[in-house]
N, C-alpha and C positions, 0 to 999 in steps of 0.2 A: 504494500500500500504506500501510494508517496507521501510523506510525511512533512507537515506544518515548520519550516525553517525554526518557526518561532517558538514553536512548541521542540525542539530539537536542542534549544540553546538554552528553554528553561529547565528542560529535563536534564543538565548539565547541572547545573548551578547547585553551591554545597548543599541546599537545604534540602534535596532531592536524596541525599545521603544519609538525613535522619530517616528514624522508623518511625510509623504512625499506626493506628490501630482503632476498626472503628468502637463502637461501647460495646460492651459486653461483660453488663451486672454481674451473672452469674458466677463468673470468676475476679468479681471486685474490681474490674476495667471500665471504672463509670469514675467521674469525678466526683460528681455533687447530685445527689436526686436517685441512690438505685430502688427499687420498686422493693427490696429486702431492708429498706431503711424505715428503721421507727417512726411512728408518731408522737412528735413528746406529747409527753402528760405527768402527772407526777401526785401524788396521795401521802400525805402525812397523818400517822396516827402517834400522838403520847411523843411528841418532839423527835418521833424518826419516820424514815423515808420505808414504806411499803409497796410502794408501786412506783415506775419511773420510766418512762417512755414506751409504753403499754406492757411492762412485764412486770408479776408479781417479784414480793420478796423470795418466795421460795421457791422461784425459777432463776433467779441472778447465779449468774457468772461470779468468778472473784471479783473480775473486775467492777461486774456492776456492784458487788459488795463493797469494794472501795471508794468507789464513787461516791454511792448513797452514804457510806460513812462518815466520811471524810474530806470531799469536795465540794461539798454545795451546801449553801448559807442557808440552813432549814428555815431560818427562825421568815426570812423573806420568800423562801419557795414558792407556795402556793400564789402569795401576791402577783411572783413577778411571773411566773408562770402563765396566769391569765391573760397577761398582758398582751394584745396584739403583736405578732413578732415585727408587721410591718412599722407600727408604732417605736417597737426598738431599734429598729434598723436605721428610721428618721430621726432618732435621736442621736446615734453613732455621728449622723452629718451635719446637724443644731448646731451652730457656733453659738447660741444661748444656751445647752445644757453644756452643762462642767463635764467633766472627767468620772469626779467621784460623784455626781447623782448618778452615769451610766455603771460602775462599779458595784454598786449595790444593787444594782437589775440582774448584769451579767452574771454576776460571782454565787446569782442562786439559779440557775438555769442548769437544766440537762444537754447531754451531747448533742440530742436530736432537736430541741432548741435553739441549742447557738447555730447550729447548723443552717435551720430555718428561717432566722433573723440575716446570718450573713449574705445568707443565698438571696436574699432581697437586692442586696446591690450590687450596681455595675464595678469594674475595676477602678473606675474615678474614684465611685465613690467611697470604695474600702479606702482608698490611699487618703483621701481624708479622713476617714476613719482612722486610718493607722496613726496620722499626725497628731490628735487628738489624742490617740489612747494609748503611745508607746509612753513608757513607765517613767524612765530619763527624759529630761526638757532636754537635754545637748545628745545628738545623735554621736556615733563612734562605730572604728570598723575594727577587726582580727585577721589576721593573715597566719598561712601556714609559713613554717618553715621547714624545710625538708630537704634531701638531695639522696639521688642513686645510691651515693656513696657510705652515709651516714658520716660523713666527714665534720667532725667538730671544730675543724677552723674556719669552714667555709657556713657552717650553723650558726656560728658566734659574730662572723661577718655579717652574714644575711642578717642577724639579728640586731644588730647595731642599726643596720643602714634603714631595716623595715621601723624603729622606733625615730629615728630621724624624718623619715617619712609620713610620722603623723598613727601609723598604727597604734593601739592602746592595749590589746591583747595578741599572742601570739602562743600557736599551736604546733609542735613538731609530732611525726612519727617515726617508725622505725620499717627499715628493707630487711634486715635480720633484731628478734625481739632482744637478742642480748645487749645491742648495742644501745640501747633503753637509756642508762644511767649517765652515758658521755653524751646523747640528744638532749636530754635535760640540762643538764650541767651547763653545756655550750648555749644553750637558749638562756637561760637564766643569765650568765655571767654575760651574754654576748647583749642583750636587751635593757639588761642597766647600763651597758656602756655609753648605748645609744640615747636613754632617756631616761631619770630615773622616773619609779613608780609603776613600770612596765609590767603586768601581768602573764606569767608564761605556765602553758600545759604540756604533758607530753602522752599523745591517747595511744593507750594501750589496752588488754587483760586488764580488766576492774582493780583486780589483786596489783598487780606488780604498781598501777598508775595509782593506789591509793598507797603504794609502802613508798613511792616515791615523795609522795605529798607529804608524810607525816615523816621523811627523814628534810625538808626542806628544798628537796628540787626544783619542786613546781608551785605552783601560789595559788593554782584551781585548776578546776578540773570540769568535763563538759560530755565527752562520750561515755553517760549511764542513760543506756539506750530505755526506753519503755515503747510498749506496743499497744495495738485497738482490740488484738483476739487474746482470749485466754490462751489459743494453740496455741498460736507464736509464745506467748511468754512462757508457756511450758516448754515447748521446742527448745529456748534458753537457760532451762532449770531457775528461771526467776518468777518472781511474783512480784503485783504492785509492794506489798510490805516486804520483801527483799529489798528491792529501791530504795524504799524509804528509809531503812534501816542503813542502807549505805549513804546515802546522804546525810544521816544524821552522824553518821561515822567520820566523814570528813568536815561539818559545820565542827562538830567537838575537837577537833584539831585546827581550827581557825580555819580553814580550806574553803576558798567560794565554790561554789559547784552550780554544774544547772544539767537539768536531761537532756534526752536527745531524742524526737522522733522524727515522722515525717511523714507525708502521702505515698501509698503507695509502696512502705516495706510492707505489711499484712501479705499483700499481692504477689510481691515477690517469691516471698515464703510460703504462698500458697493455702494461707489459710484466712481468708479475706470474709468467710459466708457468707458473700455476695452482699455486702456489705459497699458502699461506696467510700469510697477512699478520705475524704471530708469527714464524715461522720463516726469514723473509725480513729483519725487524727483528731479529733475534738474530746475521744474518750483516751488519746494520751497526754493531750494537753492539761485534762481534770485529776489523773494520775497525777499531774506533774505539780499541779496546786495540792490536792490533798495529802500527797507525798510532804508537801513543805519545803520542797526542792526553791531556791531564789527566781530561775528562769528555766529557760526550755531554748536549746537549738532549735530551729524546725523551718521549714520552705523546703522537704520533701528531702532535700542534705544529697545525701549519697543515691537516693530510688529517684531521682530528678527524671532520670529516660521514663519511666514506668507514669506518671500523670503529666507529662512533656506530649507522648504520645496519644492519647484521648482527646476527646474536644472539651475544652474547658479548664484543663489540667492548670496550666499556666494560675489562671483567676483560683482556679482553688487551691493551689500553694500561697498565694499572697493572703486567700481568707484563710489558712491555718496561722498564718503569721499574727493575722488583726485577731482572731480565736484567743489567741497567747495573752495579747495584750490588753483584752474583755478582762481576761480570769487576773488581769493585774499581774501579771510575772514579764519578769526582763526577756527577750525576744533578740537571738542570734538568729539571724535570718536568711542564712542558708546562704544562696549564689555562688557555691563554691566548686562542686562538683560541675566539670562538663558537659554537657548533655547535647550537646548541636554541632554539625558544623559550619553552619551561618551567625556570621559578625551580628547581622542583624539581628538576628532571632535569639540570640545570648544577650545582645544589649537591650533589647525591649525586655525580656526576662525581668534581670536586674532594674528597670527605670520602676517597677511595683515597689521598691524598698528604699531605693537610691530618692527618689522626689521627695517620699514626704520624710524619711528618714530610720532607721532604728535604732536600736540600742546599741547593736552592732548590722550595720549594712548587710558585709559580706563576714559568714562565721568561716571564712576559709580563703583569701585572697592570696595566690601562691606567691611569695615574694621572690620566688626562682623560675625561672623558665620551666616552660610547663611537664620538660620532661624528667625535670627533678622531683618532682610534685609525689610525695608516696601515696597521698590522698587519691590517687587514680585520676589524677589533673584537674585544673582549676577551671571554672568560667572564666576568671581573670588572672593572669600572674605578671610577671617582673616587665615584659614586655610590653603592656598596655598601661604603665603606670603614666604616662604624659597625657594617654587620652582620658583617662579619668578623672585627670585634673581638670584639665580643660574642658571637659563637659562641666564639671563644680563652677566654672569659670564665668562659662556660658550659661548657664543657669541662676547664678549665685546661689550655686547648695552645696553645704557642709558636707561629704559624704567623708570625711574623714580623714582623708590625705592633705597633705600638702607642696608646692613645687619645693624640687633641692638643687642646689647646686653640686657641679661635680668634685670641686676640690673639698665639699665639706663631705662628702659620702666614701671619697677616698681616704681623708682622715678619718672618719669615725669606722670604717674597716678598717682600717691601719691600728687601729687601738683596740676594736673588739680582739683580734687577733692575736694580738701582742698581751693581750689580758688571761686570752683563755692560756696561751703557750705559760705564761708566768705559771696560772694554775695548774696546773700539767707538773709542771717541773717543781711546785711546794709539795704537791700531795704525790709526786712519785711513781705518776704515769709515763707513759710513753711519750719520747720528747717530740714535741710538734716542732719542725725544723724551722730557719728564718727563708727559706725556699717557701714552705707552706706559708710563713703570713703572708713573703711578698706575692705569692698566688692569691693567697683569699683576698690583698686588697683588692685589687683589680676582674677579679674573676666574674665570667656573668654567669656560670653553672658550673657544674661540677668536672664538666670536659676542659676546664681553666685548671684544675687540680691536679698535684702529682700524688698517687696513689701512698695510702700506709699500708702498712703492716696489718692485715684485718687481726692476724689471729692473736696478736700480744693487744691490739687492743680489746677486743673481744674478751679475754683472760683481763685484764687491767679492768676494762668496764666491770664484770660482776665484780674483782675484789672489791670495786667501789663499797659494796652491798655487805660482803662479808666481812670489811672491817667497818662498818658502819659509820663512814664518813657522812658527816649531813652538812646543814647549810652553814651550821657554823663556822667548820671544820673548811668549809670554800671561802669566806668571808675573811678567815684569817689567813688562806693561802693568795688572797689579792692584798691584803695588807704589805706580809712579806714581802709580796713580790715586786712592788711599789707600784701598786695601783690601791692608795688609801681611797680615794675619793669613790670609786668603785665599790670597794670591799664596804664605805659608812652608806651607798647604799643600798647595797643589797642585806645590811644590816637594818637598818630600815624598813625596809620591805618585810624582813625578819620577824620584826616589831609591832607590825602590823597582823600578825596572825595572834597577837596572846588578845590587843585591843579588841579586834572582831569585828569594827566599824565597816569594814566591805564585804561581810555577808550579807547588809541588806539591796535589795533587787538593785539591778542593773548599776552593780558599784565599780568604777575604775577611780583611778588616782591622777592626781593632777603632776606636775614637777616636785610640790613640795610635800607629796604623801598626803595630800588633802584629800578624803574622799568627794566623790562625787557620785552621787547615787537617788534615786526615786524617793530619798529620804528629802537629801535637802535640796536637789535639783531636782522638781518637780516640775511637770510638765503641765504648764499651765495655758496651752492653745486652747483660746477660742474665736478663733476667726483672726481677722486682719489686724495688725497693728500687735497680735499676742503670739507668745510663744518663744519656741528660739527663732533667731535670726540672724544670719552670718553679715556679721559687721568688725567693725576695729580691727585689730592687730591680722589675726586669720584672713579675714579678706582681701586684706592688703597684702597679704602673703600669696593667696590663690590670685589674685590679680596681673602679680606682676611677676612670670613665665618667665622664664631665660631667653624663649624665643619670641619675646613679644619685642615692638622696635621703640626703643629710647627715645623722644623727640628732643630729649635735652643733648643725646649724643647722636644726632643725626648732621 
């Protein structure tokens, strides 16, 4: 058959490379709306919940057991319950109702509920929604750090240059798990270089990522996954009260933590009961409140292809996000995993979070090229970081970064470097050579790197563990080594786990260890003229690009 030139050129084009898929409930491949999706409703007798989105008490699941326990604001239930959902949907968008009159609506609602209130609106209007109801008034982004290698001078680099760049938390993993203890270390020593106050995780096994926490590695923690089916969480040997109990494990060690779900794992895992993907993410988001957890990852995270592919999927990753921030918890909001291979179709993605803002934008932005990424690559990494300025630019929106010059990113890799190598050599590791700093200042991925020794350090990493070096034990190996400045703050940092003040929601640290969190930066949008707004110092920063033209030096 002769074929359409034009139709030739579009069937070409990368978007033609994603998968798509039409609905089908059945197997939980619906976004919002499956015909297996409840009716809420909900029945209070003697100050507990008996009935909840048409199913008795002694037909609940665990989960619906912890739900009804535990998540939802009894004493308001029935009130808000009644309430027209479209009635709450137009209050989400009211620049005359507050925050906390919607608060007290939301925070007593079922899954099948929120669901049906969200599902009222178009994507405009969640993102007004979401500006209104994310927890922090100052929005903020995380970035991964990572590499092929697991190289800790080139983690310590990346880590410096990504806090110079305005990042506020940061995330590493592991290519092999043993090398756990040097990804940490390197993140941590290499992110106060760059900024003090810097927040760093390293996601792993529950286990090893909480022994990490309570010897001083890390400062929080975020992959404590939760699900919408009971399978799935059996399938994991967890229960909602597992969760909970591990969260309460690391708040009692001063440790921020927040879960992690998303649209569309259930599906993956294949135990969805035809369930829609929305309404399945709404019963981990109430996990995640009745748990006591501060916040919740979520914008689908890592199952991004799985409601990418459906129609709708897109809007209802952005309504899991606004979900988050109804039930009042801090909201990492995903854009992190790849899921396309159209510019476009990744950048429209992210504008649902990027416009009106979050607590953190992107909970994964890779600060290395994408193929250093162990997160299984980024929507965004090291290479798009001018354009994302320059959108903030072009918009006047905070999304978290800021422009850098290259002599100052050259010296603050020059110093991460030289800081971890000092570490190394107090505590009696494997010597990081002056070949490796002068690789990591300059390098843009790990193919800039000259190889170590995996297996001495692999062997060096665990003794980390078995001689029980912790953060102190790193604080006074940058003293030594003459990095005081460094070592008072990551002492600091230290300090701030006995205090406790950034466990509450959506807490990051300014320069001077000030918190900043949903306590006392509160979010108080109502319409125009309120809320945050990028002015003074910051904007004059995003402004004025290296590549924009001087007319004083023209």
């Amino acid at each position: 058959m002769k074929r359409s030139k034009r139709f030739e050129i579009l069937e070409n084009r990368p978007v033609h490379n994603d998968g798509f898929v039409k609905e089908w409930p059945e197997v939980g491949l619906i976004a919002i709306g499956s015909p297996s999706d409840p009716i809420p409703s909900i029945k209070v007798e003697n100050g507990k919940i008996v009935e909840m989105d048409g199913k008795k008490r002694e037909d609940f699941d665990f989960i619906d057991s912890f739900l009804a326990n535990h998540a939802i604001n009894i004493e308001n239930a029935e009130k808000a319950m009644a309430m027209d959902s479209l009635s709450i949907a137009r209050m989400l968008t009211d620049i005359n109702v507050s925050r906390d009159e919607i608060i007290k609506i939301t925070t007593a609602l079922t899954p099948a509920k929120l669901v049906e209130v969200v599902d009222k609106l178009n994507v405009v209007e969640m993102m007004m929604a979401v500006q209104k109801m994310r927890a922090r008034r100052t929005p903020s982004n995380q970035c991964h750090v990572t590499n092929l290698r697991d190289n800790p001078v080139q983690i310590a680099a990346d880590a410096a240059e990504s806090a110079l760049r305005g990042f506020d938390e940061m995330e590493t993993t592991v290519g092999i798990v043993r090398y756990a203890p040097f990804n940490a270390l390197s993140l941590l020593v290499g992110g106060q270089v760059g900024r003090p106050g810097i927040l760093t995780q390293c996601s792993l096994e529950e286990a090893t990522e909480l022994k990490l926490g309570m010897l001083g590695y890390t400062a929080y923690a975020e992959t404590i996954s939760v699900y919408g089916t009971e399978d799935v969480f059996v399938d994991g040997d967890d229960t909602p009260y597992s969760k909970a109990f591990l969260a309460s494990a690391y708040a009692s060690r001063g440790l921020k933590m927040r879960f992690t779900s998303g649209t569309g794992s259930e599906v993956q895992m294949g135990y969805a009961e035809g369930k829609s993907m929305l309404y399945l993410e709404a019963r981990c988001i109430m996990i995640t409140k009745g748990a006591g957890s501060q916040g919740l990852q979520n914008g689908s995270v890592s199952c991004i292809g799985v409601p990418a592919a459906v129609p709708g999927g897109i809007r209802a990753v952005l309504g899991e996000n606004l979900i988050t921030t109804m039930l009042d918890l801090e909201v990492a909001s995903s854009n992190d995993q790849t899921f396309t291979h159209s510019d476009i179709r990744r950048t429209a993605r992210t504008m649902m979070q990027f416009l009106p803002g979050t607590d953190f934008i992107c909970s994964g932005y890779s600060c290395t090229p994408n193929y250093d990424n162990m997160f299984a690559g980024s929507n965004w990494d090291a290479e798009d970081y001018d354009d994302w300025v320059i959108m903030e630019r072009d918009l006047k929106i905070d999304a978290g970064l800021v422009p850098v010059k290259e002599e100052d990113v050259v010296a603050i890799r020059n110093k991460a470097a030289k800081a971890i190598q000092a570490v190394f050599r107090e505590l009696g590791l494997p010597a990081i050579t002056d070949e490796e700093v002068e690789a990591a200042t300059y390098a843009h991925g790990s193919k800039d790197m000259p190889a170590r020794n995996v297996v001495e350090d692999l062997k060096a990493a665990q003794e980390l563990l078995t001689r029980g070096v912790t953060g102190l034990d790193i604080v006074k190996a940058l003293h030594k080594g003459g990095f005081q400045e460094i070592s008072e703050r990551l002492l600091n940092l230290l300090k701030q786990r006995i205090v406790g003040d950034y466990l509450h929601a959506s807490a990051i640290f300014d320069e001077n260890y000030n918190v900043i969190s949903a306590v006392n930066d509160i979010n108080d949008y109502m319409g125009p003229g309120t809320g945050y707004r990028l002015e003074g110092e910051k904007w004059e920063k995003i402004k004025n690009i290296t590549n924009a033209l001087d007319p004083d030096k023209m």
